[in-house]
Every structure is written in C-alpha cells, then in structure tokens.
DRENVEXKOL-276568 format. One record per residue (C-alpha): residue number from 1; chain; x, y negated, z negated. Coordinates in Angstrom, 2 decimals. Layout:
<pts>
> i|ch|px|py|pz
> NUM|A|X|Y|Z
...
</pts>
This chain:
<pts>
> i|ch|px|py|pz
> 1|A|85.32|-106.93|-85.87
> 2|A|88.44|-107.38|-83.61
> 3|A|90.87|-104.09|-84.62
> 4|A|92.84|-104.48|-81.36
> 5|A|96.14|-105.31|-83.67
> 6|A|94.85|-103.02|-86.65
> 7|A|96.27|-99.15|-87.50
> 8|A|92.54|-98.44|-88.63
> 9|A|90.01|-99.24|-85.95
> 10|A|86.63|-98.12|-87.71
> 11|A|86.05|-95.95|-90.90
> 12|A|82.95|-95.36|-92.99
> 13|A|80.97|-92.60|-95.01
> 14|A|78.18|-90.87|-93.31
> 15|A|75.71|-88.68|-95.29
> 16|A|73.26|-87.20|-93.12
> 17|A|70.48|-84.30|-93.17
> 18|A|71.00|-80.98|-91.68
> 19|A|71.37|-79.66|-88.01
> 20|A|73.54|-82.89|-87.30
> 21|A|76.13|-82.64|-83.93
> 22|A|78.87|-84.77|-82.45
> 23|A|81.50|-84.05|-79.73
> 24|A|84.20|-86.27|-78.97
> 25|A|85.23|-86.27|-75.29
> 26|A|88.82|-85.73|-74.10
> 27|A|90.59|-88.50|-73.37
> 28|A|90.10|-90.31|-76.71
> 29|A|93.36|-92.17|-77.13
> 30|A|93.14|-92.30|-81.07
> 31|A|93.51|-89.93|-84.05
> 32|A|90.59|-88.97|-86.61
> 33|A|90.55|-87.93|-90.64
> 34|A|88.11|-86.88|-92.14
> 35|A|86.88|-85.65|-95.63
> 36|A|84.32|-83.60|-96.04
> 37|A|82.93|-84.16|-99.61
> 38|A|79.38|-81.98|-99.57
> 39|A|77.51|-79.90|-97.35
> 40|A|79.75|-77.55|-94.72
> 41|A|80.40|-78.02|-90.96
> 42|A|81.76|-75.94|-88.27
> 43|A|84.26|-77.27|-85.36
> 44|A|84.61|-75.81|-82.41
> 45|A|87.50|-76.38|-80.19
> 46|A|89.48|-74.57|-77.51
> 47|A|91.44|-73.09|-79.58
> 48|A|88.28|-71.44|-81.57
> 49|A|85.29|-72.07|-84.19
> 50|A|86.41|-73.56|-87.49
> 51|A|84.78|-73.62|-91.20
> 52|A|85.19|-76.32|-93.60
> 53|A|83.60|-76.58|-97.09
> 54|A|84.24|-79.22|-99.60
> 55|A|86.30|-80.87|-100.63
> 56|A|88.74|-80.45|-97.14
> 57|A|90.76|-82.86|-95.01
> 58|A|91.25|-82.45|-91.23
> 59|A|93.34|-84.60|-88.90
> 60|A|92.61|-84.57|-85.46
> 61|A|94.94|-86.29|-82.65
> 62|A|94.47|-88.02|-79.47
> 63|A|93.28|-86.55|-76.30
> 64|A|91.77|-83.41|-78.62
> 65|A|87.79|-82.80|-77.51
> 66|A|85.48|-81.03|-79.95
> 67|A|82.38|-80.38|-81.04
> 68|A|81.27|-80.75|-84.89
> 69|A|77.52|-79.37|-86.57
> 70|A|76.79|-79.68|-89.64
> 71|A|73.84|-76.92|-90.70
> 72|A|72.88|-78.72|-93.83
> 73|A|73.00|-82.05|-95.58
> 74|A|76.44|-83.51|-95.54
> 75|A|78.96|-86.32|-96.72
> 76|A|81.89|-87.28|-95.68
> 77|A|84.32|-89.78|-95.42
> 78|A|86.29|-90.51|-91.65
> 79|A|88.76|-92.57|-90.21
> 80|A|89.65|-93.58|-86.76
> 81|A|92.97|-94.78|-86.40
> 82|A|96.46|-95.63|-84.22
> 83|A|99.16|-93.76|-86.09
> 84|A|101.99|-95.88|-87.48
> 85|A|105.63|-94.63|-87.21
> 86|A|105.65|-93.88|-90.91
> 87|A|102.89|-92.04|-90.84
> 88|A|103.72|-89.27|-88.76
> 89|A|105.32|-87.06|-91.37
> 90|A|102.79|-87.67|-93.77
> 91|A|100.44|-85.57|-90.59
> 92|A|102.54|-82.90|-89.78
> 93|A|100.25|-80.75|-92.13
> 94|A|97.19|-81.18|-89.92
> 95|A|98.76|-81.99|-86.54
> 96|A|101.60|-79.49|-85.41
> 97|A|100.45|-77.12|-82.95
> 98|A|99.78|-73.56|-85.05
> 99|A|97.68|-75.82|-87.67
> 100|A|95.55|-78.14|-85.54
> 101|A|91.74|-77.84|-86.65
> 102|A|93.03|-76.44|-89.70
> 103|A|91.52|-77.72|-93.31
> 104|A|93.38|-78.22|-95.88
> 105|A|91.18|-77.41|-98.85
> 106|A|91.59|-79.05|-102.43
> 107|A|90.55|-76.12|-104.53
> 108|A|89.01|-76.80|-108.16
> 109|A|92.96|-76.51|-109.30
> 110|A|93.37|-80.17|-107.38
> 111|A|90.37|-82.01|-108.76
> 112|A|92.86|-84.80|-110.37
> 113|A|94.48|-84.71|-106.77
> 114|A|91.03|-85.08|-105.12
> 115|A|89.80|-87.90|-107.24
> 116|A|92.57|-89.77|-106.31
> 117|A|92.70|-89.57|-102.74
> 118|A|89.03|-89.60|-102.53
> 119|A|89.33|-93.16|-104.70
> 120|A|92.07|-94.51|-102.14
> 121|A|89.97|-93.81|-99.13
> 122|A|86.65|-95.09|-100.15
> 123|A|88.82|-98.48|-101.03
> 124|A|90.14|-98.27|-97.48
> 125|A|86.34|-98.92|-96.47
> 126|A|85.69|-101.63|-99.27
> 127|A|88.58|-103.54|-97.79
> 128|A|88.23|-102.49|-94.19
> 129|A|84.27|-103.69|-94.35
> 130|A|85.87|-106.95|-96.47
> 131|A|85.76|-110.76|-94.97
> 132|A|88.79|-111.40|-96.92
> 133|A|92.27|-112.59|-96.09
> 134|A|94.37|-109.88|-95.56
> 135|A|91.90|-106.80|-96.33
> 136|A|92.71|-104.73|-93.27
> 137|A|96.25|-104.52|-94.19
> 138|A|94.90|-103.72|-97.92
> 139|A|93.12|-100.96|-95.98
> 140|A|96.38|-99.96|-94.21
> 141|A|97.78|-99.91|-97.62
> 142|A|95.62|-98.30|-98.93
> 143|A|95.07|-95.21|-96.16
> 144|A|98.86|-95.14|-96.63
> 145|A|98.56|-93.81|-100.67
> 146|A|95.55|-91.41|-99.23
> 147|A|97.70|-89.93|-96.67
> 148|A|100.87|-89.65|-99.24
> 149|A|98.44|-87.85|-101.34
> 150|A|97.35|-85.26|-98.74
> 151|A|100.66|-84.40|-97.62
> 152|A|102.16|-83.99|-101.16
> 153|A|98.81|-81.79|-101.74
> 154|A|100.05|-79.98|-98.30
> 155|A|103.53|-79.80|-99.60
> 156|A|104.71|-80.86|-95.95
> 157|A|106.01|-84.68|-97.50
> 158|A|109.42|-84.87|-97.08
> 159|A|109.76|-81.74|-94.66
> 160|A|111.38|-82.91|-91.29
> 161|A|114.42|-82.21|-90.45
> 162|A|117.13|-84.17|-92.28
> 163|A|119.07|-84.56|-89.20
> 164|A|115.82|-86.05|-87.49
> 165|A|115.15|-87.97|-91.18
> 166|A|118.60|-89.67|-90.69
> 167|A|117.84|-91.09|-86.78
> 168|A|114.53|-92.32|-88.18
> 169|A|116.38|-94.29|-90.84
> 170|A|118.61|-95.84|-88.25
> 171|A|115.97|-97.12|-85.62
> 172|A|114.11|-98.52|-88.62
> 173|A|117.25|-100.07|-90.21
> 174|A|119.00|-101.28|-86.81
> 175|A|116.00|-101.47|-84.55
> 176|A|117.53|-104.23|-82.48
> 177|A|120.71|-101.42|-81.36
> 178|A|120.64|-99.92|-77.60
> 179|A|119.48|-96.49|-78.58
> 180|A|119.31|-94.01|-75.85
> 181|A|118.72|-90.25|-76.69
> 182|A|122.88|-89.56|-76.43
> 183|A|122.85|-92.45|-79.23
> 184|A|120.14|-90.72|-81.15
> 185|A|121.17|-87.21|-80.97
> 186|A|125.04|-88.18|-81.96
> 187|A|122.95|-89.81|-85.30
> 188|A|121.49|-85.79|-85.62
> 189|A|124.48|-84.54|-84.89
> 190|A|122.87|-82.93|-81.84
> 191|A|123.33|-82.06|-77.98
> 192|A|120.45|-84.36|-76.69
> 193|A|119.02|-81.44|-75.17
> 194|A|118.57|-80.17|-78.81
> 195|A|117.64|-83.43|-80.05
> 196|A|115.24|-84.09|-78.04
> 197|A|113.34|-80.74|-78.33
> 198|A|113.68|-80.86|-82.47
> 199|A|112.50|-84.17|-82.44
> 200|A|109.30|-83.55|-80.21
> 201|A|108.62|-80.32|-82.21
> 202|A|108.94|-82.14|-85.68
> 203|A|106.42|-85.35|-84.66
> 204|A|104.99|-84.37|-82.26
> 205|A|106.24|-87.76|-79.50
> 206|A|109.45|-88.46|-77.47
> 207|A|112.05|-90.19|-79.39
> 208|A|111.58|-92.95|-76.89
> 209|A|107.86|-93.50|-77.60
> 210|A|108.83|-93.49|-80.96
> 211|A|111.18|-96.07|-80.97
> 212|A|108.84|-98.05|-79.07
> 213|A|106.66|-97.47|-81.95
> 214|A|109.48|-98.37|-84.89
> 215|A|110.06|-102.25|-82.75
> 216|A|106.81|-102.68|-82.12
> 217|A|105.90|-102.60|-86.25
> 218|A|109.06|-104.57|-87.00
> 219|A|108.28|-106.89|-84.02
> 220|A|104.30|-107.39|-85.77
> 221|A|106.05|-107.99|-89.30
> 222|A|108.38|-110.48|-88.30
> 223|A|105.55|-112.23|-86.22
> 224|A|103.49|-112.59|-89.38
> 225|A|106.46|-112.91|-92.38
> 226|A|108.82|-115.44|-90.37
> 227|A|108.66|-118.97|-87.73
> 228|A|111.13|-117.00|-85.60
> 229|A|110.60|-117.64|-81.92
> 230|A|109.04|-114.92|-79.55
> 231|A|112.08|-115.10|-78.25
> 232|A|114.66|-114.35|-81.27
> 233|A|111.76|-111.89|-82.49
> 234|A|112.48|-109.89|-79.26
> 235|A|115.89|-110.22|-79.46
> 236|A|116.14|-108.72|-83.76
> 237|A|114.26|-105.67|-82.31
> 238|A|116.05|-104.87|-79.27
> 239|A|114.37|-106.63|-76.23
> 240|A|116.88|-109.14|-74.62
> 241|A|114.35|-109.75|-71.76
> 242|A|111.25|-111.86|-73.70
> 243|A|109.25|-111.18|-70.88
> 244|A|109.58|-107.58|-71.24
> 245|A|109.33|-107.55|-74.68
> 246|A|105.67|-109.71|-74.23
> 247|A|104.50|-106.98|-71.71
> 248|A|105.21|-104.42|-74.07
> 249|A|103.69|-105.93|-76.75
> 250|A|100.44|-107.21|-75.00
> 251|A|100.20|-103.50|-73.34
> 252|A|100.41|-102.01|-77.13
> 253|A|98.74|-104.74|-79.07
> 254|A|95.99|-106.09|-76.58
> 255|A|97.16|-109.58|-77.26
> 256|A|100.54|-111.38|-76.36
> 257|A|103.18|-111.55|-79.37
> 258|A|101.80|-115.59|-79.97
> 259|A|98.12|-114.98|-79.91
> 260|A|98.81|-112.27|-82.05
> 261|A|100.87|-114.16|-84.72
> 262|A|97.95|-117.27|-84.26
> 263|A|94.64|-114.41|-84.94
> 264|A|96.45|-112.72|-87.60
> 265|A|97.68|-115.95|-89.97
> 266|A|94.13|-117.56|-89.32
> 267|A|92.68|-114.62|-91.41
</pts>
C-alpha cells in the first residue's frame, strides 16, 4: 500500500507470547502510539526504564530510539504516523519533554472512556486495511476521535497558550498571508524572541515548520475538493513561485502536487 501522501503509514494489533523485544533505531523520522490492552511491557530509553500495564497509551516522536520487552503474553494496538498540524495539541500529553515515555493509564474509573477510544482505533485498522474509496482518510478520521479522546482523558485538550491558540487560528484561516515570526508574534502579542520560544515549548516545532505544515494540508485539500490549477492552489496558500511551491510539496508529499491530486481521486 502506497502511504507516501497518508498521516497514518502502517497500524495493526499484535498479540504475541512472552519474552518478545523490539528497538527502534534513531533516526526514525515518524511518530508511534500505542495501546497496550493485556499483558505488561517495559521501555527503556535514555532517559530511563519504563512500566506500562493495561489499559495505557504512549506516544513516541521522531528521532526517539528505544527498546520495548514484553515478559509475558501481550496485545496491543500501534500506530505509525506523520503528525498533522491539528494534531499536535491533542499530543502534548505524551510528547513534551518532562512526560516523554510516560503512560497515561485509563484506570477502571475510565472504562466508558477506554471502550471508546479502544473502538475508534481498532476502526482506524478496519479502514486503514480497507480497498475502499476513501478509507485512509476514514482512518485519519477516525485516529482523529481516538486522539481527542486521549487528550480529554489527559486533560491537556485545549491547554496551549491562548496567545499561541490565536496565531494558529490565523495561519489556518489566512494561510495564503506573508507570515514571518514578527507577523506571528504581533498575532500573540509577543516580542518574537518570546514568541518563538513559547511556541517551540508549547508544540514542540518552529513556527516556520509549522506553517509549512498548516499550507501544506490546505494545499492537499484544495488539490482533492477543487479543479483549481497548481498554480492558483499555490498562490491561496501562500506560494507565489509554483515552482517552489511543487518542490515543497514533492519534498513533503513524495509526489508532485498533480500526481498527487491524479493517485488520490483514482481511489
């Protein structure tokens, strides 16, 4: 399956028998979720050994090595993905840098919240695994509710910095404005200085990369919802050059902005 365009790029449930290891090198450029659902596991990682027992959820991002063992029959649920820009407050709970490796346990006091978000990722595999038009962005969708779940269950939804909440709302409403960081951190009502640090500590990416992130989604959208040229596409989110705007999107997406829009509507 071709997930070069897709947020999720594999995802399954694994049950296996005891003594069972994995390590995931540095260097791996996407993030991981898991939920463990039986059994117990340890994870070690430079910052120390970890414990998780059912039912948990762990995020893990990018360019983070570890080691997993599970000492006795497990099953769990996991998810390797490229974060959208939407989704990065809905991590916050697993990803900031005192909580990294972290569980976040459901406790017997959550079972109605764990039956949910349990339900919403195992239909992120039915439609991920699905030949169907449209499934992976029903699995999208679908992740999406799983992860809103989690972080109301974390109590982090909702808990960035309103300043930093109101720049995200601009970039996503005028995506196609020149925004520099002095344009952003007037928005926040910020020195950019400040700005910039807030922002990095609350999501954990420069605002730049993350308005890269906002016109590259709007840029995809447009691509599959409208007829709009390349060319007026670049133009509505803020690339007056469409050869830039092609190299961007070919360096995020793997494919140029036309093959893209060609695979996508043929599924």
């Amino acid at each position: 399956m071709d997930n070069s365009a897709a947020a999720i790029i594999s995802c399954d449930e694994t049950v296996s028998k005891g003594g069972h290891r994995f390590r995931r090198e540095s260097g791996f450029p996407y993030y991981t979720f898991g939920c463990l659902l039986s059994g117990r596991s340890q994870k070690r990682m430079s910052s120390g050994v970890y414990e998780y027992t059912p039912v948990c959820f762990t995020v893990t991002p990018p360019n983070t090595p570890y080691a997993v063992y599970h000492p006795i029959a497990h099953r769990e649920l996991w998810y390797i993905f490229s974060i959208k820009p939407e989704w990065r407050s809905l991590l916050r709970w697993g990803t900031s840098a005192d909580v990294i490796a972290q569980p976040l346990h459901a406790g017997v006091e959550h079972r109605a919240e764990q039956r949910q978000i349990i339900r919403h990722l195992r239909d992120t595999i039915a439609h991920y695994r699905s030949p169907l038009p449209h499934a992976m962005r029903m699995a999208e969708l679908s992740f999406e509710q799983a992860l809103i779940l989690v972080a109301n269950l974390a109590g982090s939804h909702g808990s960035i910095d309103e300043r930093i909440e109101r720049v995200i709302d601009s970039l996503r409403r005028r995506p196609a404005q020149h925004w520099g960081i002095s344009e952003m951190a007037e928005t926040a009502g910020l020195s950019p200085s400040r700005f910039s640090h807030i922002f990095h500590e609350e999501l954990g990416i420069a605002p730049a990369k993350f308005l890269d992130e906002v016109r590259f989604e709007k840029a995809k959208s447009l691509l599959l919802s409208t007829e709009q040229s390349v060319q007026d596409i670049a133009a509505a989110v803020g690339y007056y050059d469409p050869l830039h705007f092609s190299s961007r999107f070919r360096r995020i997406a793997g494919l140029s902005p036309a093959y893209f829009r060609r695979k996508e509507k043929k599924k």
